[in-house]
Structures are given as structure tokens and as C-alpha cells.
C-alpha positions as CSV (number, residue, x, y, z in Angstrom):
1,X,-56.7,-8.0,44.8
2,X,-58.5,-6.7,41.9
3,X,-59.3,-7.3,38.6
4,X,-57.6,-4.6,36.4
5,X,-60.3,-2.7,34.1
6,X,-58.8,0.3,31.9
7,X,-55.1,-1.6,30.8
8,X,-54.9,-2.9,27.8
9,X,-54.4,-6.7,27.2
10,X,-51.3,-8.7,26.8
11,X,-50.3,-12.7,25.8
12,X,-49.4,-14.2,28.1
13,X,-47.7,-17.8,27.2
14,X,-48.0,-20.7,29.8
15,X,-46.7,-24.1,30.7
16,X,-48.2,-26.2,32.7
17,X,-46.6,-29.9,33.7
18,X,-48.2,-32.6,35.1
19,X,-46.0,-34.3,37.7
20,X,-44.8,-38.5,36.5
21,X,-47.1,-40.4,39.1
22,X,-49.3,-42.8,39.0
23,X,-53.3,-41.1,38.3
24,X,-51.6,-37.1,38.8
25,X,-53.6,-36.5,35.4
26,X,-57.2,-35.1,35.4
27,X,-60.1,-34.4,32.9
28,X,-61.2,-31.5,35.2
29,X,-62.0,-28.0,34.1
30,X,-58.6,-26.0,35.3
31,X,-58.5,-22.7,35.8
32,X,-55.7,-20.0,36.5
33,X,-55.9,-16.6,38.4
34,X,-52.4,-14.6,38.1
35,X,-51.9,-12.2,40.5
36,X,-49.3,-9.3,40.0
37,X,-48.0,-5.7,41.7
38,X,-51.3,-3.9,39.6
39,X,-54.0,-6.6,40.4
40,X,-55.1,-9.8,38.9
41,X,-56.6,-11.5,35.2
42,X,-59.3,-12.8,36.7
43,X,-60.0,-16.5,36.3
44,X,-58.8,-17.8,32.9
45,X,-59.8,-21.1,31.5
46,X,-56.8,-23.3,30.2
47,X,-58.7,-25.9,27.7
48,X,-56.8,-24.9,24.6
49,X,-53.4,-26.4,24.8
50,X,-51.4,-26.0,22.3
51,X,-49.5,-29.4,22.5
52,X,-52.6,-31.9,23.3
53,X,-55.8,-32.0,22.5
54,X,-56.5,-33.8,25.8
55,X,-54.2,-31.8,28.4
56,X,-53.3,-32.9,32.0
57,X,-51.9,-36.3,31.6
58,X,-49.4,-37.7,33.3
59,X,-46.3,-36.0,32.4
60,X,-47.6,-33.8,29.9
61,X,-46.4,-30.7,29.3
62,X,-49.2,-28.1,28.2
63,X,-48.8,-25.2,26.1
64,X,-51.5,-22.4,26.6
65,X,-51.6,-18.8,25.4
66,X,-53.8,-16.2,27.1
67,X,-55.2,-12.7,26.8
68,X,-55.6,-11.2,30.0
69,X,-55.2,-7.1,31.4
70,X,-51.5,-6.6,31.9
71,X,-51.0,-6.3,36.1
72,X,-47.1,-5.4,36.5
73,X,-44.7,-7.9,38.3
74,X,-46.2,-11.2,38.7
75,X,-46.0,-12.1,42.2
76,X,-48.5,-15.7,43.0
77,X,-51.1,-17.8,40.8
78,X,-53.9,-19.7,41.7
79,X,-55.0,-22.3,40.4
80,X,-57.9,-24.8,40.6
81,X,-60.2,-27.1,39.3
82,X,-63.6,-28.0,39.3
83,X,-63.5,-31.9,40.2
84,X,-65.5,-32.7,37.6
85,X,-64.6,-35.9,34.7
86,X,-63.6,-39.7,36.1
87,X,-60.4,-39.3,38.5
88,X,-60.4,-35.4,38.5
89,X,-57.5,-35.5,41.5
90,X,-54.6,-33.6,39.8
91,X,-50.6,-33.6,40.5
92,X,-49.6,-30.5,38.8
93,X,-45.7,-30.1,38.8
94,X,-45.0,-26.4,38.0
95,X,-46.6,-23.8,36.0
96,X,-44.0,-21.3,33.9
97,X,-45.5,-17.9,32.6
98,X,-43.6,-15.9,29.9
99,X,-44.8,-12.4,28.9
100,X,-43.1,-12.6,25.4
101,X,-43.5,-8.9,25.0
102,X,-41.8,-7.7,28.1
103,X,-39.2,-10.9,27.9
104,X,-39.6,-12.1,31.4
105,X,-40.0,-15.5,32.4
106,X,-41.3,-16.4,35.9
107,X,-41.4,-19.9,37.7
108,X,-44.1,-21.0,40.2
109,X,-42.8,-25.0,41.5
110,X,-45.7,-26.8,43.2
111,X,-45.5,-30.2,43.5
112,X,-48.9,-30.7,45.0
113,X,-52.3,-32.8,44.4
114,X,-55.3,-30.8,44.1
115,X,-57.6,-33.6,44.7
116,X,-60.1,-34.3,47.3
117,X,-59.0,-37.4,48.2
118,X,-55.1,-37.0,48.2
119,X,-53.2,-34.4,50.2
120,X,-55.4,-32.1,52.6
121,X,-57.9,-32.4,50.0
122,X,-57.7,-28.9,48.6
123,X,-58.8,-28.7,44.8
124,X,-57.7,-25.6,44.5
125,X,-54.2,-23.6,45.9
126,X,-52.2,-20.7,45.6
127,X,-48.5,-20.6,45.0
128,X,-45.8,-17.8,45.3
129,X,-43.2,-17.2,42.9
130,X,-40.0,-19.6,42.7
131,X,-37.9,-17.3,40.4
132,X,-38.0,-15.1,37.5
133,X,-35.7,-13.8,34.6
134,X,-35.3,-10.8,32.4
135,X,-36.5,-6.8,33.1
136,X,-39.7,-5.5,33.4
137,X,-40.1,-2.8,31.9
């Protein structure tokens, strides 16, 4: 996929939640890549949560909102992280994405580490949608 040049910019409002096990949080740098029918944002950086100062705890919920190229009907994320901090391994739980100005909400469930030394070791994975709501337009 590519990344969208020309479109103008929307906000795009996301949640991510940190699953309720024991070490799923992470100081690592996490970044998402949304991928939709037009293309993809590119990589953004989610460090400014709007609930926490210190995001990706265990079972935190984490508020971010993001300018990014609009790309049509969201389709699959990905989403990594760079390993870096003390106990970077990650559970992340789901990650919801609301375009506000469209009023669609869509749902990606992962229930996966992104850790080195848990799971297949994979710090970074893709998901496909689980659902959505509301019209595109």
C-alpha cells in the first residue's frame, strides 16, 4: 500500500487497551500504521495519550488523537514497537479507531504479546478488522 499524498488530513480518535496480565505493559516507543481502501497514514507515533501521561500499563486504556491523510474504509492496522525501556514486551488488547467526522467506528481485537520473549516473538503485527459501525460517506 501507499502512503496517500494530495488528500487532505483528518482526526482520527484512537483507543488503545492494554490487556489485565501480569507485565502486558511496556515503556516502548509504539507506533501505528492504518491501512484503508485509498492507502495508508504512514507510521504515527502514539506518545500523547490523552488519559495518562505514562501510557501502556496494564489495563490502561489510552486515548490518542491523530492527524493523518484520510485513506477511505479502514480495512487492517499495524502496529509495533521498538523494544526499547525496561520490560518492553507488550499485551495489547484491542485498538478502536473513530473518524469523528464521518461517524464511523471500527474495531481491531488482538489479544496478542508483541514481545520478543513471549509469543513467536514478533514485536510488531498486523490485524484485520473485527467490526465497524456507521456510514462512510
Amino acid at each position: 500500500m501507499k502512503l496517500l499524498t494530495g488528500f487532505s488530513d483528518t482526526s482520527y480518535r484512537v483507543e488503545v487497551k492494554t490487556r489485565d496480565v501480569v507485565y502486558a505493559g511496556t515503556n516502548a516507543k509504539v507506533t501505528l500504521r492504518i491501512y484503508g481502501s485509498r492507502g495508508d497514514t504512514g507510521p504515527l507515533q502514539l506518545d500523547q495519550s490523552l488519559n495518562h501521561s505514562d501510557p501502556f500499563k496494564r489495563n490502561y486504556i489510552d486515548t490518542f488523537i491523530l492527524t493523518a491523510p484520510v485513506i477511505g474504509q479502514i480495512e487492517r492496522i499495524k502496529i509495533e514497537h521498538d523494544n526499547s525501556g525496561p520490560g518492553p514486551g507488550w499485551y495489547l488488547g484491542t485498538v478502536s479507531i473513530d473518524l469523528p467526522s464521518k461517524g464511523r467506528h471500527y474495531e481491531f481485537v488482538c489479544n496478542r504479546w508483541l514481545s520478543k520473549s513471549d509469543d513467536d516473538g514478533a514485536i510488531e503485527r498486523e490485524f484485520q478488522l473485527t467490526s465497524s459501525e456507521g456510514n462512510y460517506k
